[in-house]
N, C-alpha and C positions, 0 to 999 in steps of 0.2 A: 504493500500500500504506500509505500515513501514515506509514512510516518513517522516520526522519531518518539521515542519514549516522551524525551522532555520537553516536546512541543504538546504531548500530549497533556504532560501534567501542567503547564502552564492557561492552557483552556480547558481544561476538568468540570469547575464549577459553570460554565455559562453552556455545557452540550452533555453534563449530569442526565438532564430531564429527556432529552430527545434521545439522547444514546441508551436508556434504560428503557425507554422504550420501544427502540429496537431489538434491545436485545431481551425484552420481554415476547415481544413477536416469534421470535427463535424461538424461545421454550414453547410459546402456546402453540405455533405449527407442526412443531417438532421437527425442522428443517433448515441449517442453516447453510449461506451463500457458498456456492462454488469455491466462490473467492477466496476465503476465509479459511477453507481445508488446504491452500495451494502453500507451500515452502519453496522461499529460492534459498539453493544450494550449491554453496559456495565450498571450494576447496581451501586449505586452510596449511600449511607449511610446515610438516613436521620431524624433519629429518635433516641430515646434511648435503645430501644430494639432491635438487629439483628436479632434474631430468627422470629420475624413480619415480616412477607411479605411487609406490608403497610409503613414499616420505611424506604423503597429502593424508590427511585426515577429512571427512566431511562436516560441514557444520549446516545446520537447516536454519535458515530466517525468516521466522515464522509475522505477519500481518500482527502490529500492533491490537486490532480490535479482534483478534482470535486470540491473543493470549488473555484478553481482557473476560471473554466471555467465555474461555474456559476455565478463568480464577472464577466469575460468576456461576462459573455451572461445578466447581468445585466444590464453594462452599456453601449451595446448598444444598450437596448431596452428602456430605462430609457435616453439616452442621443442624441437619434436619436430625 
């Protein structure tokens, strides 16, 4: 989504209401966006050789608002 965390927490309070209730939608449909399942996955530098395959580790970068609505669907499955 090109989001960044901390752009995130800087407009928190003023897209609280509308983003809760998107993400109230998701639970009642039981269906959320395409989008929001999708990971870009980047490779990540882990050895002394680059030219090796094996020296790359993968790392997944997951859509700001999917980590958000899976801490939502965390805890209230975790705190029910």
């Amino acid at each position: 989504d090109g989001l960044k965390p901390s752009i995130m927490k800087l407009v928190a309070e003023p897209i609280a209401e509308p983003l809760t209730y998107i993400l109230n939608l998701f639970f009642q449909q039981g269906v959320v966006p395409s989008e929001l399942k999708k990971a870009h996955v980047i490779p990540i530098h882990k050895g002394i050789d680059p030219t090796q395959f094996s020296n790359f580790r993968p790392i997944s970068l997951l859509p700001v608002f999917s980590k958000m609505f899976e801490r939502l669907l965390y805890n209230r499955l975790f705190c029910f």
